[in-house]
BAMAR-88307 format. One line per field, with one value per residue (C-alpha): residue in three letters; x, y, z. Coordinates in pm, whole numbers, always signed. Example, Ala and Ser with C-alpha at 12.3 -4.5 7.8 and 13.67 -1.06 7.14 Angstrom:
residu = [ala,ser]
px = [+1230,+1367]
py = [-450,-106]
pz = [+780,+714]
// end
This chain:
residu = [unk,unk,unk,unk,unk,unk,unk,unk,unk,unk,unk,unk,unk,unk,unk,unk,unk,unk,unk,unk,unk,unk,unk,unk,unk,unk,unk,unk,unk,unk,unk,unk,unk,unk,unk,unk,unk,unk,unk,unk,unk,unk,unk,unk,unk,unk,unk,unk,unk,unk,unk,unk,unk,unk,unk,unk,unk,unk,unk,unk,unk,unk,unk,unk,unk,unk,unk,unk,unk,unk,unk,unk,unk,unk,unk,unk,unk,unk,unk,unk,unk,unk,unk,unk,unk,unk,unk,unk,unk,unk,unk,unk,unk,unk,unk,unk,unk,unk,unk,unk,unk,unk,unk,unk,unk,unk,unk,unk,unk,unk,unk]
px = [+14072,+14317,+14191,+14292,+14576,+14654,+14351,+14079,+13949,+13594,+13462,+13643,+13419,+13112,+13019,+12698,+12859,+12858,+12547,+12391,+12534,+12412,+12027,+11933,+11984,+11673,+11481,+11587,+11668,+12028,+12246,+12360,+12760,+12810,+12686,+12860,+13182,+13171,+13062,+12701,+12680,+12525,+12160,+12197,+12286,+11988,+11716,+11859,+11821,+11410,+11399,+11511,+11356,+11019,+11101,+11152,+10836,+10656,+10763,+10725,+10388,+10345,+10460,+10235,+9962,+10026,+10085,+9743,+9584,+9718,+9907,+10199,+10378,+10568,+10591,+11010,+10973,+10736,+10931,+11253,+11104,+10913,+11260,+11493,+11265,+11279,+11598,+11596,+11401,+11586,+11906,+11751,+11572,+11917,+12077,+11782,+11894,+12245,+12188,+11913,+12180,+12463,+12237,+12118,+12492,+12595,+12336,+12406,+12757,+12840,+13088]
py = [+15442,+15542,+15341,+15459,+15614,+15974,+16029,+16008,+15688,+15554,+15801,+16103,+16113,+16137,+16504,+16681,+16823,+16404,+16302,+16588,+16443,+16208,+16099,+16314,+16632,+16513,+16646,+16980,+16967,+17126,+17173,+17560,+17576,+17708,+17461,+17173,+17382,+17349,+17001,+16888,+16751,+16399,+16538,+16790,+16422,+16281,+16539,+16586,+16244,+16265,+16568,+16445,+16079,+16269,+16482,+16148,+15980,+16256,+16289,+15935,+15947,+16260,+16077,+15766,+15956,+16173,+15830,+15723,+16033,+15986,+16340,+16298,+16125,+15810,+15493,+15434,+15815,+15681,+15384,+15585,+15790,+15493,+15294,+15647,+15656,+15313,+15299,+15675,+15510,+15137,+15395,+15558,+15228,+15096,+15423,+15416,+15049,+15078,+15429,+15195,+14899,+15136,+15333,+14980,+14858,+15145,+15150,+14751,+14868,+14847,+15136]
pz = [-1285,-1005,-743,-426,-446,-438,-217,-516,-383,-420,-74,-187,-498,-281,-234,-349,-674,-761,-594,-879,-1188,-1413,-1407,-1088,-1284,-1445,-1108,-1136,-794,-758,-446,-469,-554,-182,-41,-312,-261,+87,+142,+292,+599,+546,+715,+415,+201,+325,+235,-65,-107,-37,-264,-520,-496,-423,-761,-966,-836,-945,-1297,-1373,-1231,-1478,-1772,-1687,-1678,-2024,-2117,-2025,-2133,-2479,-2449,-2654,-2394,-2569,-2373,-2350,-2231,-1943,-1888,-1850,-1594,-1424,-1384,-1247,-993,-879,-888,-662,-393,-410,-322,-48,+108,+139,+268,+543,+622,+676,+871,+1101,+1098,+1207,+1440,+1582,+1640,+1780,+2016,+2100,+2234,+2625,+2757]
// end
């Protein structure tokens, strides 16, 4: 790891190209490359966010329920799904918290 020097620190990773790596590609829900290229402004970050949380809810509820049904649907595949979207809305429960904590703070502020 680099750390933080050179400018490739910890916030200069965070840009939608990132945020659509790893287990959120899962969703199908993809920021366009104009749009990654030129950076998303954090409302963008946000609904993106919901999107793709909205996405994972609904495919583990999918694979619960072909679970249920007894349509092929194996139970580590359900449980996969079941636990990336928990984890999808734990991440945006605590985004929503620190934007109402900052938004509260800013607002206690005298000028």
């Amino acid at each position: 790891m680099s750390g933080l020097d050179g400018g490739s620190g910890l916030m200069s990773g965070l840009r939608a190209e990132t945020v659509n790596n790893g287990f959120l590609n899962d969703v199908g829900v993809v920021a366009s490359g104009a749009g990654a290229a030129a950076g998303v402004p954090f409302a963008g970050m946000l609904q993106m966010m919901v999107q793709q949380t909205s996405a994972l809810d609904q495919k583990a509820s999918q694979a619960v329920t072909g679970l249920l049904n007894g349509s092929g649907v194996e139970i580590h595949d359900a449980m996969i799904a079941t636990q990336k979207a928990d984890m999808a809305f734990e991440l945006a429960l605590q985004v929503r918290n620190k934007a109402v904590g900052a938004y509260q703070q800013m607002m206690g502020m005298q000028f």
